[in-house]
mmCIF file of the N, C-alpha and C atoms, coordinates in Angstrom:
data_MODEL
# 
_entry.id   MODEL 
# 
loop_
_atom_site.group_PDB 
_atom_site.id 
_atom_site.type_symbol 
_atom_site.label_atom_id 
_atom_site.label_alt_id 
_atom_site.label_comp_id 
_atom_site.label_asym_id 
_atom_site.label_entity_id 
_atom_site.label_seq_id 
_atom_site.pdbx_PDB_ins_code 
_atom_site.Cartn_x 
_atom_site.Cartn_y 
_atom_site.Cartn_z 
_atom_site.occupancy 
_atom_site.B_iso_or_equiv 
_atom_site.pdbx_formal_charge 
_atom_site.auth_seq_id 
_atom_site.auth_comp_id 
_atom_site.auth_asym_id 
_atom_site.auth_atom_id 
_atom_site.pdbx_PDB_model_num 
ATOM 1   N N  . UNK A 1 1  ? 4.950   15.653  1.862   1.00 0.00 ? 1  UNK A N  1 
ATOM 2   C CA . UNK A 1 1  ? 4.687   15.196  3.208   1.00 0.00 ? 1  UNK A CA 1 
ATOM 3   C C  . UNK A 1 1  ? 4.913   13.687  3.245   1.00 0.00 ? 1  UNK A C  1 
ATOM 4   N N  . UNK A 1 2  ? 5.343   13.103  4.221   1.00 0.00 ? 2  UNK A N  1 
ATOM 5   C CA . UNK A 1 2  ? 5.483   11.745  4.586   1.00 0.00 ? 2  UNK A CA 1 
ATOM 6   C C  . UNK A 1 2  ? 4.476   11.191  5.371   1.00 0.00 ? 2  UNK A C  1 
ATOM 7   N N  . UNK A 1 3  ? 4.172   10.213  4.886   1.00 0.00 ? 3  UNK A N  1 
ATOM 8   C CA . UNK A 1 3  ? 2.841   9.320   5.195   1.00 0.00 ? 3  UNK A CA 1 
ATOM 9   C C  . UNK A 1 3  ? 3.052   7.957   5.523   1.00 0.00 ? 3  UNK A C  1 
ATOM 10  N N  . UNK A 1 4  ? 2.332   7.005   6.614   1.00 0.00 ? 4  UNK A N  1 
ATOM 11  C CA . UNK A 1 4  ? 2.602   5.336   6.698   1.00 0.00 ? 4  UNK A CA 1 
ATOM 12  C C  . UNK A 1 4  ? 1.176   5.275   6.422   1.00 0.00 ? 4  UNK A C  1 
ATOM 13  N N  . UNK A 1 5  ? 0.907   4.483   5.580   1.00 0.00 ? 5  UNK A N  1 
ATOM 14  C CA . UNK A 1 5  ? -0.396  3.391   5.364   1.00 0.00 ? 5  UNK A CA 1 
ATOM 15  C C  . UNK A 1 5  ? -0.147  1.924   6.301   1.00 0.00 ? 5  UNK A C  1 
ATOM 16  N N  . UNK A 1 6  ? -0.651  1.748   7.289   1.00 0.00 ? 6  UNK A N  1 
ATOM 17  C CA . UNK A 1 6  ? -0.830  0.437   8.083   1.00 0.00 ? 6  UNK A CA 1 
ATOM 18  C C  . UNK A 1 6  ? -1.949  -0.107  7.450   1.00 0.00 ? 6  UNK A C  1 
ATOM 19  N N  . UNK A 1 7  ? -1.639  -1.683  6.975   1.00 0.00 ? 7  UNK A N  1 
ATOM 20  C CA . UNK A 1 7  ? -2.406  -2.413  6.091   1.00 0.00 ? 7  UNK A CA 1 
ATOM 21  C C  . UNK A 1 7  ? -2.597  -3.448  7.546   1.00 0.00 ? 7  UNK A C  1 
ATOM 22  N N  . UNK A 1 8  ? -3.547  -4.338  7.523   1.00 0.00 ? 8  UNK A N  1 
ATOM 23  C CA . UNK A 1 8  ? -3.747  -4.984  8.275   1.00 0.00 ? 8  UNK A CA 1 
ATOM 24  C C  . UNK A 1 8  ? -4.651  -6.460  7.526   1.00 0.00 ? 8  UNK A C  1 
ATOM 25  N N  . UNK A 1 9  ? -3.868  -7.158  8.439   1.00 0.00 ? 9  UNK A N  1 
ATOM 26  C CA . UNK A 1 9  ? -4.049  -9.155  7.926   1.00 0.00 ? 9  UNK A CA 1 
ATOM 27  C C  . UNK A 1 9  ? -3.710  -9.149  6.495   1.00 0.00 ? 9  UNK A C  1 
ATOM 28  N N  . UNK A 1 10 ? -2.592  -9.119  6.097   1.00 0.00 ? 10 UNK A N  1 
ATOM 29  C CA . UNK A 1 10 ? -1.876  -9.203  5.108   1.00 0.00 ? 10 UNK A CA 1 
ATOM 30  C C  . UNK A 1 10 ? -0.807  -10.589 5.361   1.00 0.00 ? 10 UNK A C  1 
ATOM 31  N N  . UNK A 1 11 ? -0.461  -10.914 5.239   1.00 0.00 ? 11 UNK A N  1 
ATOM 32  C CA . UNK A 1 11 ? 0.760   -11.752 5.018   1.00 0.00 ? 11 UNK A CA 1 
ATOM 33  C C  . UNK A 1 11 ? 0.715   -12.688 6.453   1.00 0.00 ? 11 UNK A C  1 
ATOM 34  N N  . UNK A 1 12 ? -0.581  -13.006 6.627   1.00 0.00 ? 12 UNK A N  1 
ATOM 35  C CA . UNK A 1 12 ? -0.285  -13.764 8.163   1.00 0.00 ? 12 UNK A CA 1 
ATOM 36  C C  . UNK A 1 12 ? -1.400  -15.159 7.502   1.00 0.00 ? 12 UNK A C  1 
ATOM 37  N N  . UNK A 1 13 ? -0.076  -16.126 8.410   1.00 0.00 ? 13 UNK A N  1 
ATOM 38  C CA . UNK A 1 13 ? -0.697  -17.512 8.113   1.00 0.00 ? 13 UNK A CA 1 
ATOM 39  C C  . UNK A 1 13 ? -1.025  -17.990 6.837   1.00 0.00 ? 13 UNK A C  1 
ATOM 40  N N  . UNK A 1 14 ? -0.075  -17.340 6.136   1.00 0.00 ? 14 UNK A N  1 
ATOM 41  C CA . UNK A 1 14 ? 0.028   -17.991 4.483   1.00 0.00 ? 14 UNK A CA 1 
ATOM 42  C C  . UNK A 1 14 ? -1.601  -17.185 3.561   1.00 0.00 ? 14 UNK A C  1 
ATOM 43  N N  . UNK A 1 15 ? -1.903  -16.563 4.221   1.00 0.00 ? 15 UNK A N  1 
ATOM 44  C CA . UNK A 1 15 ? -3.624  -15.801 3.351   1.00 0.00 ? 15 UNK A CA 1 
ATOM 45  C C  . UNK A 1 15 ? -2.932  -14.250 3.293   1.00 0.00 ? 15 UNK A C  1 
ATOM 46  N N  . UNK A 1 16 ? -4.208  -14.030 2.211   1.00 0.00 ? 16 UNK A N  1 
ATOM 47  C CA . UNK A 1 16 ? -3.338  -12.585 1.663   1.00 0.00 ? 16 UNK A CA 1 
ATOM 48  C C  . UNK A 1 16 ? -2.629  -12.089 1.351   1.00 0.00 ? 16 UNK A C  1 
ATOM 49  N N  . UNK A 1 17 ? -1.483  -13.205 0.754   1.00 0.00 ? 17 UNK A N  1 
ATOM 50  C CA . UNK A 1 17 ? -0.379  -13.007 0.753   1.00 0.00 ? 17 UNK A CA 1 
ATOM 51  C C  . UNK A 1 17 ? 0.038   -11.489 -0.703  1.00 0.00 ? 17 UNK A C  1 
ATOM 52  N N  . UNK A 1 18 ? 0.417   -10.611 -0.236  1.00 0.00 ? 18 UNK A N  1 
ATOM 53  C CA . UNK A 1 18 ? 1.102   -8.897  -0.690  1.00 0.00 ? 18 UNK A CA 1 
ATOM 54  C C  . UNK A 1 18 ? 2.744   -9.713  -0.847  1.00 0.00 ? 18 UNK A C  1 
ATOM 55  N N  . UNK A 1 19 ? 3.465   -9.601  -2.308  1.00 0.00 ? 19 UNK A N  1 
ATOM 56  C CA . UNK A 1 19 ? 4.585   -9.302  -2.218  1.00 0.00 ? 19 UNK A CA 1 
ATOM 57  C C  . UNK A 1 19 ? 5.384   -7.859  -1.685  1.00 0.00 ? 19 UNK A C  1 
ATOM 58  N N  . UNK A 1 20 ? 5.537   -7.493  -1.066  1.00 0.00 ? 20 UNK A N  1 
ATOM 59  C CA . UNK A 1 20 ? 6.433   -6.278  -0.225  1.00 0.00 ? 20 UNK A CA 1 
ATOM 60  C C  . UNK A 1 20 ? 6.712   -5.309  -2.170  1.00 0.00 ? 20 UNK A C  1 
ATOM 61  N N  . UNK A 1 21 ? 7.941   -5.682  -2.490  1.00 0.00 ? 21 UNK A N  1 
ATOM 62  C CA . UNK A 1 21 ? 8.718   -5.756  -3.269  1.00 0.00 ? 21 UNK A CA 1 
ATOM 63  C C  . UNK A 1 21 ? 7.636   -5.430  -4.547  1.00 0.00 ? 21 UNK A C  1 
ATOM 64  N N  . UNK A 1 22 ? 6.333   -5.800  -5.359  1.00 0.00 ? 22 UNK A N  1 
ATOM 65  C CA . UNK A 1 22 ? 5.254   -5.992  -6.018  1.00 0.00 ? 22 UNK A CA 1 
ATOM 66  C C  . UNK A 1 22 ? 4.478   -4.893  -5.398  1.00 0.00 ? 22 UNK A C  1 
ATOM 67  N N  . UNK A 1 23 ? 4.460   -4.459  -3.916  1.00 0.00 ? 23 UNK A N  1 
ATOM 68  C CA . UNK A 1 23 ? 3.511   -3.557  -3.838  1.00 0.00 ? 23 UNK A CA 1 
ATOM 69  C C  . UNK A 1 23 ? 3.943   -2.326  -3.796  1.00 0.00 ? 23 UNK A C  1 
ATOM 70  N N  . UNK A 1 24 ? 5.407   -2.356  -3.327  1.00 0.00 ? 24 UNK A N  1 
ATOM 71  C CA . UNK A 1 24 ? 6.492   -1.201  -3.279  1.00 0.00 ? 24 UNK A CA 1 
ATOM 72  C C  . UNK A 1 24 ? 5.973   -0.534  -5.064  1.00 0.00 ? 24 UNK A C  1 
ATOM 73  N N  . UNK A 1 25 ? 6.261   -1.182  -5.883  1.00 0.00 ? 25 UNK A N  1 
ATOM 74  C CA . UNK A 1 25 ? 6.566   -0.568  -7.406  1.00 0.00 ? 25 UNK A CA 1 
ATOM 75  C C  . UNK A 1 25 ? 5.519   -0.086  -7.627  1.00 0.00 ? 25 UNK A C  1 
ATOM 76  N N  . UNK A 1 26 ? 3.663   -1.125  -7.393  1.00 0.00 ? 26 UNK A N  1 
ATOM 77  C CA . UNK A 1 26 ? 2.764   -0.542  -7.705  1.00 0.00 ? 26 UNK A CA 1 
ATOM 78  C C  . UNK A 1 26 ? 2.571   0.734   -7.032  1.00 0.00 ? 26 UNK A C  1 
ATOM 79  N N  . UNK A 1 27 ? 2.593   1.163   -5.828  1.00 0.00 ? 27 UNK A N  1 
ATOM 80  C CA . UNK A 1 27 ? 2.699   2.231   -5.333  1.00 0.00 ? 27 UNK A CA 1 
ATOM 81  C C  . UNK A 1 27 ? 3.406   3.490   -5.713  1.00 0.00 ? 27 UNK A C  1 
ATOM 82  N N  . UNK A 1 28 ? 4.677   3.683   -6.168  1.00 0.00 ? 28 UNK A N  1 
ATOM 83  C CA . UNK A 1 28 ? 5.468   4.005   -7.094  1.00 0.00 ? 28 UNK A CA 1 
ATOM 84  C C  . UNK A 1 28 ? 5.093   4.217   -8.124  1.00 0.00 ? 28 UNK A C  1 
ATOM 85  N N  . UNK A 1 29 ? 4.177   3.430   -9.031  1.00 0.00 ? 29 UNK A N  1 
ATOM 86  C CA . UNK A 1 29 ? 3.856   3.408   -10.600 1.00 0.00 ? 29 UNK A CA 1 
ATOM 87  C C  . UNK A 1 29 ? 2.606   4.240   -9.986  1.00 0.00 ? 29 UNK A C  1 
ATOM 88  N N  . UNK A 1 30 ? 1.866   4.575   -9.008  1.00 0.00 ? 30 UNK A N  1 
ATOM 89  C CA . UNK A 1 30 ? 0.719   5.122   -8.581  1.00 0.00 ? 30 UNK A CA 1 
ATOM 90  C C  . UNK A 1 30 ? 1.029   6.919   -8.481  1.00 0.00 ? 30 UNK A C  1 
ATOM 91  N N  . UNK A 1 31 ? 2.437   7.213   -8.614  1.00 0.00 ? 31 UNK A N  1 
ATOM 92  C CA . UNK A 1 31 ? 3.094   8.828   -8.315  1.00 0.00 ? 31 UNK A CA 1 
ATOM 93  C C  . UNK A 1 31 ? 3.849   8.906   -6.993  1.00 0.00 ? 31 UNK A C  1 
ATOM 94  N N  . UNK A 1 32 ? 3.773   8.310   -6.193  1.00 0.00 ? 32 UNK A N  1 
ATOM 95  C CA . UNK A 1 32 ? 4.293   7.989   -5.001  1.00 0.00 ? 32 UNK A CA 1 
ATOM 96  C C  . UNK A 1 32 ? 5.440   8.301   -4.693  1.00 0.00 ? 32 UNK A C  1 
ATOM 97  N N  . UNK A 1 33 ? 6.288   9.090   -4.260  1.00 0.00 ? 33 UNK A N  1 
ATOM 98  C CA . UNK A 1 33 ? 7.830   9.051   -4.100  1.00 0.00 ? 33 UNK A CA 1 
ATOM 99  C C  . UNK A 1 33 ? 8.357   8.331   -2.655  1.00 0.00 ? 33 UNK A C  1 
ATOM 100 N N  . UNK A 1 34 ? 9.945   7.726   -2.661  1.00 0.00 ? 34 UNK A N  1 
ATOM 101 C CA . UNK A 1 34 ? 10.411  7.099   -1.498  1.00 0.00 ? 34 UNK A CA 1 
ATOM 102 C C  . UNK A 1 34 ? 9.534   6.075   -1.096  1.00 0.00 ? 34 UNK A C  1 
ATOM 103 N N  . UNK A 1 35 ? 9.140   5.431   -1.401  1.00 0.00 ? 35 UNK A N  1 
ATOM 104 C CA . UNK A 1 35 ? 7.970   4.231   -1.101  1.00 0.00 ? 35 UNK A CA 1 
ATOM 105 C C  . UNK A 1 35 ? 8.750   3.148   -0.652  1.00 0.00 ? 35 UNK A C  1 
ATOM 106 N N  . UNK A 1 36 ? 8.389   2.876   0.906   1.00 0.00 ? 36 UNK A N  1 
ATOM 107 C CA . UNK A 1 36 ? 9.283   1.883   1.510   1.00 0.00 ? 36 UNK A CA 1 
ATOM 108 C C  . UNK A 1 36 ? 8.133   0.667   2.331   1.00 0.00 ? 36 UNK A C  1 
ATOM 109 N N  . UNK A 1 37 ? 8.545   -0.441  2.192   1.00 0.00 ? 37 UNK A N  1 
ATOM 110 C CA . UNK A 1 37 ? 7.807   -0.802  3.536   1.00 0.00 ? 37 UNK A CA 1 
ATOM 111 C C  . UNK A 1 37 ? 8.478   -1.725  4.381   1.00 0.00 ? 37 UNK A C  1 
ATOM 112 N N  . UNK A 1 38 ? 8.121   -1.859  5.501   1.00 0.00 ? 38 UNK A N  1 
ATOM 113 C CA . UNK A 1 38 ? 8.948   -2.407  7.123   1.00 0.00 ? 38 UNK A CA 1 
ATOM 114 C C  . UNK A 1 38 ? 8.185   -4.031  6.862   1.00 0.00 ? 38 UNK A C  1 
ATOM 115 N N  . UNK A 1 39 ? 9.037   -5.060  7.176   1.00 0.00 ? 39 UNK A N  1 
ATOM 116 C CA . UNK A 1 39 ? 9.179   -6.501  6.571   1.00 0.00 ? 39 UNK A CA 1 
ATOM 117 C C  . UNK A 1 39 ? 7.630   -6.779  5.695   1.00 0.00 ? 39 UNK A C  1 
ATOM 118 N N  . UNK A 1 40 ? 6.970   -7.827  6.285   1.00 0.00 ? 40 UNK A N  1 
ATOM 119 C CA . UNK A 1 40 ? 6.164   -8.182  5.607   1.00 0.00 ? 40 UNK A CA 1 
ATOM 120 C C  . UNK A 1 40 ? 4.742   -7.666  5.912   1.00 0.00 ? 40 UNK A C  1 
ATOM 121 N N  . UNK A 1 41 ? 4.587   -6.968  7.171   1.00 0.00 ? 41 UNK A N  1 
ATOM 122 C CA . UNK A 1 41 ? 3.534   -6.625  7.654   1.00 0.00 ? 41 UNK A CA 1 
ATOM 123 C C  . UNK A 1 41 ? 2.793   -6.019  6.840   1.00 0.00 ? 41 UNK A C  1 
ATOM 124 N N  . UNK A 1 42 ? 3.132   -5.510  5.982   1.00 0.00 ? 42 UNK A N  1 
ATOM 125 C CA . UNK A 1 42 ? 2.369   -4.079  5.409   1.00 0.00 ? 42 UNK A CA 1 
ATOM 126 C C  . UNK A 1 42 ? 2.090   -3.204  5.710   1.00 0.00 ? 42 UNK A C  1 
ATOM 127 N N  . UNK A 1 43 ? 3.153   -2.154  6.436   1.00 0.00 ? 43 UNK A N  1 
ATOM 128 C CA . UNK A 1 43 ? 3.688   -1.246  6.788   1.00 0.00 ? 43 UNK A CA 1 
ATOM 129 C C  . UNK A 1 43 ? 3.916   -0.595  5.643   1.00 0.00 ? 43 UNK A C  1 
ATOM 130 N N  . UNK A 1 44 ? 3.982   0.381   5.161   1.00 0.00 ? 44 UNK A N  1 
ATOM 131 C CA . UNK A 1 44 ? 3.938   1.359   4.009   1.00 0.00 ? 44 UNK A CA 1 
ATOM 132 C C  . UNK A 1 44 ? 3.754   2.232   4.517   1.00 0.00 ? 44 UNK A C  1 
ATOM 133 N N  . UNK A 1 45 ? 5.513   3.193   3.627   1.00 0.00 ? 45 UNK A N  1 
ATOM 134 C CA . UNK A 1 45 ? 6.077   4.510   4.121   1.00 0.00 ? 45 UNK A CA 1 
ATOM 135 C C  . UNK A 1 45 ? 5.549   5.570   2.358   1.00 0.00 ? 45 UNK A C  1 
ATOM 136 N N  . UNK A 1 46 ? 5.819   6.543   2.295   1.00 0.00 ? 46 UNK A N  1 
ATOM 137 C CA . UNK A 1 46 ? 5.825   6.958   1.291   1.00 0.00 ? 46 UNK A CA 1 
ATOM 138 C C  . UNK A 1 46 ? 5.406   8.588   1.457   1.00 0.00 ? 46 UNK A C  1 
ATOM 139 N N  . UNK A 1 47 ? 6.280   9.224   0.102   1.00 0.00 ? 47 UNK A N  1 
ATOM 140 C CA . UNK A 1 47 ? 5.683   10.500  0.419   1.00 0.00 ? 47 UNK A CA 1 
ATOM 141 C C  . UNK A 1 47 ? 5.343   11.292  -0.767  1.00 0.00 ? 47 UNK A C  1 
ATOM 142 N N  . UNK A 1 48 ? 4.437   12.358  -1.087  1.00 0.00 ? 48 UNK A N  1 
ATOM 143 C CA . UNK A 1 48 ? 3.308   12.886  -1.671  1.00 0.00 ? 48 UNK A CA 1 
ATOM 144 C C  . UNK A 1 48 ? 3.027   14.293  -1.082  1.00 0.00 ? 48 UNK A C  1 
ATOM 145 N N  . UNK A 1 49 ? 2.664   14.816  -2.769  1.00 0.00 ? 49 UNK A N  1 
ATOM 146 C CA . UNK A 1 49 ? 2.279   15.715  -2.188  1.00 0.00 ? 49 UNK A CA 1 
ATOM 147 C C  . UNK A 1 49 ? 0.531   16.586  -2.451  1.00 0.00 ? 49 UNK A C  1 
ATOM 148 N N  . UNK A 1 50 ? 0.095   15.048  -2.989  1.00 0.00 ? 50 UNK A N  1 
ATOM 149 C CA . UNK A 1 50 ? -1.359  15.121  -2.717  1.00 0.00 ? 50 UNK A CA 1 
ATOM 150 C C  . UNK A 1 50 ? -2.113  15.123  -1.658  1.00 0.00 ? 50 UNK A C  1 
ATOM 151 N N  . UNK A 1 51 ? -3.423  15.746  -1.789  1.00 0.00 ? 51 UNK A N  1 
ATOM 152 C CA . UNK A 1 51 ? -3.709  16.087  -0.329  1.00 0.00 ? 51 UNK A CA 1 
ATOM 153 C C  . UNK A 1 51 ? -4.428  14.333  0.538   1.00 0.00 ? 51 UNK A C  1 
ATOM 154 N N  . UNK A 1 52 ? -4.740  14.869  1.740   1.00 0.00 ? 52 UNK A N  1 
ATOM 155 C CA . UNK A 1 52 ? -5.095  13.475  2.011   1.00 0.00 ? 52 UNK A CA 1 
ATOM 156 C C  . UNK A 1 52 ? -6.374  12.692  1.325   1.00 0.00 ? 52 UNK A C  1 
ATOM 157 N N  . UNK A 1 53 ? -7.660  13.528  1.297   1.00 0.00 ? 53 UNK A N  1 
ATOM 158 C CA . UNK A 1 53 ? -8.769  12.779  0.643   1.00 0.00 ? 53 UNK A CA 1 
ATOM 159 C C  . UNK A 1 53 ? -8.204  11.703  -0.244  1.00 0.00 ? 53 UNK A C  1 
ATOM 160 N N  . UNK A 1 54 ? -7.609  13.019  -1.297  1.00 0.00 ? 54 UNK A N  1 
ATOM 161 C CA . UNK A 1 54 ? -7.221  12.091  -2.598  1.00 0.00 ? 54 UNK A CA 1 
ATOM 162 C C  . UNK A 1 54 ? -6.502  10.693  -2.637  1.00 0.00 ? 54 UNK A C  1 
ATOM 163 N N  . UNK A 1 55 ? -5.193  10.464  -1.576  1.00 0.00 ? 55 UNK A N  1 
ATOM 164 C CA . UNK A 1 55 ? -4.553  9.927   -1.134  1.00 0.00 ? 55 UNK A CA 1 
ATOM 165 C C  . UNK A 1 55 ? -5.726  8.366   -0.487  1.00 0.00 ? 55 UNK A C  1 
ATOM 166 N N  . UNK A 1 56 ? -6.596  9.133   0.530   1.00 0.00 ? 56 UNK A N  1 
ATOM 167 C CA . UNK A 1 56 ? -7.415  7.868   0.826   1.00 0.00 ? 56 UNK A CA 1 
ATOM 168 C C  . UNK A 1 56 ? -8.333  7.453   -0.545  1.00 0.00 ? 56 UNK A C  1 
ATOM 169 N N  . UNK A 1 57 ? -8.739  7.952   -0.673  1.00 0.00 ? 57 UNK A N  1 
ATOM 170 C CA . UNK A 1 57 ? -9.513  7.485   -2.371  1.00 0.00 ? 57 UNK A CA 1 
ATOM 171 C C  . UNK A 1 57 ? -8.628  6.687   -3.175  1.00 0.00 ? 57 UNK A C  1 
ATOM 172 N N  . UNK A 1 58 ? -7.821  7.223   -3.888  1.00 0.00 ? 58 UNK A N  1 
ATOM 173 C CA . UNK A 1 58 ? -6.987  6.390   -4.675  1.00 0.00 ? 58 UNK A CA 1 
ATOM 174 C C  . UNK A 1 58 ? -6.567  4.996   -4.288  1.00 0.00 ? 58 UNK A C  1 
ATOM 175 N N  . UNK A 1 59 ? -6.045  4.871   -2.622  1.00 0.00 ? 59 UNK A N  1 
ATOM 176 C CA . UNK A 1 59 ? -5.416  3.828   -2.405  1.00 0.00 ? 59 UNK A CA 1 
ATOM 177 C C  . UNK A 1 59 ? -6.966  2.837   -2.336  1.00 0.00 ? 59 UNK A C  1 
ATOM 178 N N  . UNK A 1 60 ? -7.870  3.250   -1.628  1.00 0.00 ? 60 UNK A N  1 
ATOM 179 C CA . UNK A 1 60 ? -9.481  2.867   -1.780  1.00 0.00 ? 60 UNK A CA 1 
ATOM 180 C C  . UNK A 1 60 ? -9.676  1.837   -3.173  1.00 0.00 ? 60 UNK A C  1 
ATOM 181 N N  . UNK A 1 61 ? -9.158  2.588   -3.928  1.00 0.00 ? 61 UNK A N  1 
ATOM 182 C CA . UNK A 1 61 ? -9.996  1.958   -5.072  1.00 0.00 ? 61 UNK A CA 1 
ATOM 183 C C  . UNK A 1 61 ? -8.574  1.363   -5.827  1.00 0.00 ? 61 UNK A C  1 
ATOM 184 N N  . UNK A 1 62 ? -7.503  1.124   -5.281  1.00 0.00 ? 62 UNK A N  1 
ATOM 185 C CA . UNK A 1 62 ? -6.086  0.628   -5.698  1.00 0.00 ? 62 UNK A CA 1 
ATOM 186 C C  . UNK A 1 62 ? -6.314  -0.362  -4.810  1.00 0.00 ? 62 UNK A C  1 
ATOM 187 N N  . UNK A 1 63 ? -6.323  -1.087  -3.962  1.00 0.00 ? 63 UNK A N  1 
ATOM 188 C CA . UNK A 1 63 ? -6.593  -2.218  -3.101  1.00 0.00 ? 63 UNK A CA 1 
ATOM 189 C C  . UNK A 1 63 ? -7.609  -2.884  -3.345  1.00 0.00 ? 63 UNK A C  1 
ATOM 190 N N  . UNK A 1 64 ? -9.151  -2.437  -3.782  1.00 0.00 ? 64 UNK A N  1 
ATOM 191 C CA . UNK A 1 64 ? -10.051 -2.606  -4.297  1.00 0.00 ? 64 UNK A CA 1 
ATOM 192 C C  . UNK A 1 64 ? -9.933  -3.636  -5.674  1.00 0.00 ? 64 UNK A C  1 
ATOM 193 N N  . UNK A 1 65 ? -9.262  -2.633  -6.675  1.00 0.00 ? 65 UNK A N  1 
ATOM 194 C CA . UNK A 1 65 ? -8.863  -3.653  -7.940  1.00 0.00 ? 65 UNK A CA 1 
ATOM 195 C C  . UNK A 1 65 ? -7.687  -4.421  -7.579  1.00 0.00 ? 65 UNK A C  1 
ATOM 196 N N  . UNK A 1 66 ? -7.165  -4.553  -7.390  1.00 0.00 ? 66 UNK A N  1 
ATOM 197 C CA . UNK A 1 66 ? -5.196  -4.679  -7.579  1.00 0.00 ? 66 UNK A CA 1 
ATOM 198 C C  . UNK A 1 66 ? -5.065  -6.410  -6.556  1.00 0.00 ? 66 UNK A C  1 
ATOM 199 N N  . UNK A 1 67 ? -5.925  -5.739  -4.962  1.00 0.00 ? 67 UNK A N  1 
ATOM 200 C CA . UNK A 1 67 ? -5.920  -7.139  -4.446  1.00 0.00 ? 67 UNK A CA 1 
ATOM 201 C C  . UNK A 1 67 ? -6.937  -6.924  -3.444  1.00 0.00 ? 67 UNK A C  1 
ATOM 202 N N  . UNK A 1 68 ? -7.853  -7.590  -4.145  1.00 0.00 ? 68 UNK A N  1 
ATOM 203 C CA . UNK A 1 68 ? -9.109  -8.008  -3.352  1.00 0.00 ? 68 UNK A CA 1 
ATOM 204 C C  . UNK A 1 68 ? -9.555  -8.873  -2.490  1.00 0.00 ? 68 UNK A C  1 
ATOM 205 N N  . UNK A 1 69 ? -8.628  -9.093  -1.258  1.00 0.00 ? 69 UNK A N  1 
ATOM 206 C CA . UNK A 1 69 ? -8.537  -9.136  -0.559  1.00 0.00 ? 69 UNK A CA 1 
ATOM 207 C C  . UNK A 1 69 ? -10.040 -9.954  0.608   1.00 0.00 ? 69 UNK A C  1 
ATOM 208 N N  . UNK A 1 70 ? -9.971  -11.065 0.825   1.00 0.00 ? 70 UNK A N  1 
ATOM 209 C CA . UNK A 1 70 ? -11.537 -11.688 1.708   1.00 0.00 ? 70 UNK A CA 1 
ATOM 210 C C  . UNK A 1 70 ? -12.566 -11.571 0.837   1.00 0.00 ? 70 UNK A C  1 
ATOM 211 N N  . UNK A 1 71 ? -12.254 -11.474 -0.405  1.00 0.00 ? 71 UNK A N  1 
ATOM 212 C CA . UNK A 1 71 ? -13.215 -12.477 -1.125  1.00 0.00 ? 71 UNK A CA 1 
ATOM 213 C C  . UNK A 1 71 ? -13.760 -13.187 -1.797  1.00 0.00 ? 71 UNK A C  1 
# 
């Protein structure tokens, strides 16, 4: 199934800054297939065929460690 993760206040006004390109692979290195994302927003395409819980959990605790984000 194909999925978008909308990330939000990422890459605005020089804070938070997500390499696109850096988060593409980690996502990928996560099982992820076709993992794309739309410019810098953090827009994230990708598709799986885990169910959703799992899908929200994982990325949960992958954003959590990876980039911690406000604080």
């Amino acid at each position: 199934m194909r999925y978008v993760l909308l990330l939000r206040g990422i890459n605005v006004g020089g804070r938070n800054k997500i390499v696109m390109a850096e988060l593409r692979q980690a996502v990928a290195d996560l099982g992820y297939d076709k993992v794309e994302t739309y410019i810098n927003s953090g827009n994230l395409f990708f598709d799986s065929t885990k169910n959703r819980g799992d899908i929200v959990t994982e990325f949960q605790t992958f954003f959590t460690e990876r980039y911690p984000l406000g604080r």
